[in-house]
C-alpha positions in Angstrom: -46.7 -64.5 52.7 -46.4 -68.1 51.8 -48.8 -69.0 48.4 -50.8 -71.5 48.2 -50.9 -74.0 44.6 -54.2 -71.8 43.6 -53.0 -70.2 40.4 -55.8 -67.7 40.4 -55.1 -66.7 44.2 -51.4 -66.5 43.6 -51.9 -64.1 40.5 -54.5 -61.5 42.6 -52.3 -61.9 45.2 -48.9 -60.8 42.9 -51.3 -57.8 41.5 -52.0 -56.5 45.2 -48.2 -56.6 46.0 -47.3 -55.6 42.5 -49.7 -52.3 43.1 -49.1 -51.9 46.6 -45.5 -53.6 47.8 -45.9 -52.0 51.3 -49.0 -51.7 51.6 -49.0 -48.3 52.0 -52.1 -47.6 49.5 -54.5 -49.6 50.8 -53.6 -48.6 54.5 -54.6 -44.7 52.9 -58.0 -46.6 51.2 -59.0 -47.6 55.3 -58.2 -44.6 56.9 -60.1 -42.6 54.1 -62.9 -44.5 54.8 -63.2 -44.5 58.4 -63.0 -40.7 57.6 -65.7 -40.3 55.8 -67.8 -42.4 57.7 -67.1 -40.2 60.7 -67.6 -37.3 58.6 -65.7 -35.1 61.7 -65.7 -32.1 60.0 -69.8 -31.8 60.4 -70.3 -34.5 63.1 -67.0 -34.0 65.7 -67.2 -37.5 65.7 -63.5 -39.5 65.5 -64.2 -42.5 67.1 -66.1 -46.1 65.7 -68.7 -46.1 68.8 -69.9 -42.7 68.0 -71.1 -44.9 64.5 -74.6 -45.4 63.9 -75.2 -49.5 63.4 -76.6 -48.4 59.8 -73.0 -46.3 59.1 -71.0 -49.2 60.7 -72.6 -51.8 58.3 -71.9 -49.0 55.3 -68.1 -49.1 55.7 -67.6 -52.5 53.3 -69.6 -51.0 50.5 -67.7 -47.7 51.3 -64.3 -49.4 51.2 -65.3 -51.6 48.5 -65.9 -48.1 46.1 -62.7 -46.9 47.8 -60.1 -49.8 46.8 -61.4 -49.8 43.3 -61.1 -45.9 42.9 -57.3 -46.0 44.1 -56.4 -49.1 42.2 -58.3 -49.0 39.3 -60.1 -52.6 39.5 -62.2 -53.7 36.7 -66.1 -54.6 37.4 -66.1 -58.8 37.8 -68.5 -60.6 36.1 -70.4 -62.7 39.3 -68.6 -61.0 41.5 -67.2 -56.8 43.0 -63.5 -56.7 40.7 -62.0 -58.5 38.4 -58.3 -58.8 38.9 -56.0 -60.3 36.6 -58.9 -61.9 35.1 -59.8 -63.7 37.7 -63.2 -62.7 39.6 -63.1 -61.4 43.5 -65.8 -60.8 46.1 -64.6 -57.9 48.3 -65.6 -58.4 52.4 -65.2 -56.6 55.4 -65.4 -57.7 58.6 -65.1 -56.3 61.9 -63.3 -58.9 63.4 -60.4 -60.8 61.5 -61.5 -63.7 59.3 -65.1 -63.2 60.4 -66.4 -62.4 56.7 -70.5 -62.9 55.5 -69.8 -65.3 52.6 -72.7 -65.0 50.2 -74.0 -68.6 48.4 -73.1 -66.8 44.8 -69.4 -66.6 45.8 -69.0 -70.3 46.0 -65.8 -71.1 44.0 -64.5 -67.6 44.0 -61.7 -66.0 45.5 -63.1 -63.5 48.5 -60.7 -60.3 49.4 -61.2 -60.2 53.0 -60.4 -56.8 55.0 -60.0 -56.5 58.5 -59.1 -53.0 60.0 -59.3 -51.9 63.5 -59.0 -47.8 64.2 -58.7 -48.8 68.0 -55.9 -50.5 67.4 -54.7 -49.1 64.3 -54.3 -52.0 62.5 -55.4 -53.8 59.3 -55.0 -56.9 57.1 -55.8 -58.3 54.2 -56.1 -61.8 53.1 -57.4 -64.0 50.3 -58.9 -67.2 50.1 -61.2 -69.5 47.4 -64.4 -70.9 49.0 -65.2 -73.8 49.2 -68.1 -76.0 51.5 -64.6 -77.4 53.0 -63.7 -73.7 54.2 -66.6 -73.0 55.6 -69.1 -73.0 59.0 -72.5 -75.0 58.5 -75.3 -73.2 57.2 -77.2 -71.6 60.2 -80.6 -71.4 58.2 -79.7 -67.5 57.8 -82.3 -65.7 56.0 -79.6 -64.7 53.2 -78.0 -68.1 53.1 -74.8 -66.2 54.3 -71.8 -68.1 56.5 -68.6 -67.4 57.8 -65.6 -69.4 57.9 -65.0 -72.2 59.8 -61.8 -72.8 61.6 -60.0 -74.4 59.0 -61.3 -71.7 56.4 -59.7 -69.0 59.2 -56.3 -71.2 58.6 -56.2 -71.4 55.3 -56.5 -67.9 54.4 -53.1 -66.3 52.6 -53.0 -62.9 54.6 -51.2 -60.7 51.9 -50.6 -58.1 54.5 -51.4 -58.6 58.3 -52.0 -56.8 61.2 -50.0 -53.7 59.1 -50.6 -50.5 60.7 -53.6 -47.9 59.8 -52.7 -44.3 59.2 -53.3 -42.5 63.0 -56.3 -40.9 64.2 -54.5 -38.8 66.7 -57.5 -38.3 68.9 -57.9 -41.8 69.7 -53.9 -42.0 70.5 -53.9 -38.4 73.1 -55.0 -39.4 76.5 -58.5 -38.8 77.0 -58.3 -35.6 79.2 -56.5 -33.8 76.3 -59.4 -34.6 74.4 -61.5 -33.1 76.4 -59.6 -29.9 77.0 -59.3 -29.7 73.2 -63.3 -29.8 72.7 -64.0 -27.7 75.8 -64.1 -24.5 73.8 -67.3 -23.6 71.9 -65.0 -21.6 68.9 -63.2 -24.0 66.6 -60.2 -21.5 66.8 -59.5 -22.4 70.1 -59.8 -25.4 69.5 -57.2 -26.3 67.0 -54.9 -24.0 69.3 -55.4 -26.5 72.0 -54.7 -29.2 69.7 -51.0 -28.3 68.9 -50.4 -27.4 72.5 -51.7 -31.0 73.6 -50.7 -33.1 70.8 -47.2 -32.2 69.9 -44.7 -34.5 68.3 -47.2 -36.5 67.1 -48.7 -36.3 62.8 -51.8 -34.5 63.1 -53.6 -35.1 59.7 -56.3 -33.1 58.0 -59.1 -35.1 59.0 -58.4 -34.3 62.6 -58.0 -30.7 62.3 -61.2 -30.6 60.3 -63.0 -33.0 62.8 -61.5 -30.3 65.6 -62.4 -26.8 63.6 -65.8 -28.1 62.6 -65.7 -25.5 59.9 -65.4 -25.3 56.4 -62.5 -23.3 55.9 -60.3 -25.7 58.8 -57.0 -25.5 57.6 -57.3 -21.6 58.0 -56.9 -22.1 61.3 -53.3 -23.6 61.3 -51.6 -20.1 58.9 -50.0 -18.1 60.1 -51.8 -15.1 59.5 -54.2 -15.2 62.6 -54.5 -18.8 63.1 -53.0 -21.2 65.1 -49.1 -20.8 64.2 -49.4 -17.0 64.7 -51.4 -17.5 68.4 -49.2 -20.3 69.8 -46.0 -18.5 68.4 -45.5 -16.2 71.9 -45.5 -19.9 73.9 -42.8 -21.1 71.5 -45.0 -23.3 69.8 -44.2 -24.2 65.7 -46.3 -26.2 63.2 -44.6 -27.5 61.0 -46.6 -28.7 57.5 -45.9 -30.9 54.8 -43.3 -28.5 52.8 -39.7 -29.6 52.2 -38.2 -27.0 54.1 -40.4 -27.7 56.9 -39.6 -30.9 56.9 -35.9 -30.8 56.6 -36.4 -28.4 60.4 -38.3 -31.0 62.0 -36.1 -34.1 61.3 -32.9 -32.3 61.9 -34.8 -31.9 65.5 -35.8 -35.8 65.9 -39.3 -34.8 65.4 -41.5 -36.7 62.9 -41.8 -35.8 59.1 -44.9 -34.1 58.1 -46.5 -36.1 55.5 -49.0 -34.8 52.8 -51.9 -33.0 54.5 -50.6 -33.8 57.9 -48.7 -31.0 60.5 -46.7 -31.4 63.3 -46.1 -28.9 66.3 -43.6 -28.9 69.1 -42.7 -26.5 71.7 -38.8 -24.7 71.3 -35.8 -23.0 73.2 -32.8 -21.3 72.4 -30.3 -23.9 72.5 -28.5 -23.5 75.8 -25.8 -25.8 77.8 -27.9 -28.1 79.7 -29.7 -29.1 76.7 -26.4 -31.0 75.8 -26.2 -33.1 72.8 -30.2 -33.0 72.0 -30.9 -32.1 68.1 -30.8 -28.9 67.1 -31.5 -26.7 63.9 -30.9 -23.3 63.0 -33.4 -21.1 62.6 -33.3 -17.3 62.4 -29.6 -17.3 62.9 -30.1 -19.0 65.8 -30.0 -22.8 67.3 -33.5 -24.2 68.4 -33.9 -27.4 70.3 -37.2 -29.0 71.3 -38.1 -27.6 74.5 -37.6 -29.4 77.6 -40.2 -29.4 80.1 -38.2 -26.8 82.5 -37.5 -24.3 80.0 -39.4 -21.7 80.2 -41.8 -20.3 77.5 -40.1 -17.7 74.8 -41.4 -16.7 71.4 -40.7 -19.4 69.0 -38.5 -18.6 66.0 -40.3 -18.0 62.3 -40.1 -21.5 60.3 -38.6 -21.4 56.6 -40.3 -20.1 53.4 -43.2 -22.5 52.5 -40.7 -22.3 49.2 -37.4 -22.9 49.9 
């Protein structure tokens, strides 16, 4: 990020990194709000074009409430959050850069969001306006404008085109999908999740989006759900416990984060499976199954406590 001579910018710009060095927190503020715009757990719906126009035009103000809950922004004076002292307009736009810059934000710094669940991406830049950064007024009925080229130039992108927590069902091919919504009973469902989408972070939002049920992450225990049914095809799910993640790295699989689960098929480690990752697991060594090996009764994963 290279800062401009603004003062003001360079301060809100050194509170976002100070808050948020990776980027990681406001990457969690997107993908919360895509979620509860989609609302999957009473809709199904996962992806943006199932959206209502009115919903789609809710997510600024949505991720506007969002980014001041996780970070604490004061109320601005003219403008959505004062940071640093220094008073910031918050915009989203669908497309990068392309932000509705009202006539009151003249001389203020504008936050500008894009994010992208398609392409599961975001970024976020800053910039001051000023007539010099932006398009001529159309005549619009709100006086709004975007930026003009140069405006699109001068922004400071404090993060860009950073990556948006996964919505795994835009990510499994599109005939998985469709075998996991087949079923009428949101049991089977989430069974045909884990079989289709293994090795891949599976978070909460898509399980409850899959279920369509109140009690969703029911469906994973292993006392009738999911773990317990896909356990005689050697199928494991591991969650976001320490011991279950210590398993799955120690097998090259990803790391379970909070509220996420991961499942992968599993064979008794055998001599053509050579030098693959292994880990130990009622006495025994486990490998992720390869696609020849044929289905056996996966082991029991560690205490929840260990």
């Amino acid at each position: 990020m290279t800062l401009p001579a603004d003062p003001e910018l360079r301060a809100v710009a050194a509170e976002l990194t100070r808050n948020d060095q990776d980027g990681a927190r406001t990457a969690k503020v997107l993908r919360r709000t895509y979620d509860m715009l989609l609302d999957g757990q009473h809709t199904g719906r996962y992806r943006w074009d199932q959206l209502y126009k009115t919903e789609k035009t809710h997510f600024g103000t949505l991720v506007e409430i969002n980014l001041q809950r996780e970070f604490g922004f004061a109320d601005g004076q003219a403008m959505d959050f004062a940071i640093q002292g220094v008073d910031v307009d918050c915009k989203y736009a669908q497309s990068t850069g392309d932000w509705m810059i009202p006539p009151e934000a003249m001389g203020h710094v504008i936050l500008g969001l894009w994010a992208s669940d398609d392409l599961g991406k975001w970024s976020l830049g800053l910039i001051r306006v000023t007539e010099g950064v932006l398009s001529p007024s159309r005549g619009n009925r709100d006086l709004k404008r975007r930026l003009s080229a140069a405006g699109k130039a001068a922004v400071t992108w404090v993060f860009r085109d950073q990556p948006l927590p996964e919505n795994a069902l835009l990510r499994i091919p599109a005939a998985d999908v469709q075998r996991i919504f087949e079923s009428r009973h949101g049991t089977k469902r989430v069974d045909m999740l884990f079989r289709v989408a293994q090795g891949r972070r599976i978070s909460r939002a898509v399980i409850a989006t899959v279920a369509q049920q109140e009690d969703y992450m029911k469906r994973i225990r292993g006392n009738g759900g999911s773990r317990t049914s896909l356990r005689p095809e050697g199928i494991v799910i591991f969650g976001q416990y320490d011991s279950h993640g210590r398993v799955a790295q120690a097998l090259g699989l990803p790391v379970p984060g909070p509220g996420e689960s991961v499942s992968a098929r599993l064979a008794s480690r055998a001599a053509h499976h050579g030098d693959r990752p292994f880990a130990v697991l009622d006495g025994h060594p486990w490998v992720v199954a390869l696609p020849g090996d044929p289905p056996e009764p996966a082991p029991l994963l560690p205490d929840i406590k260990e």
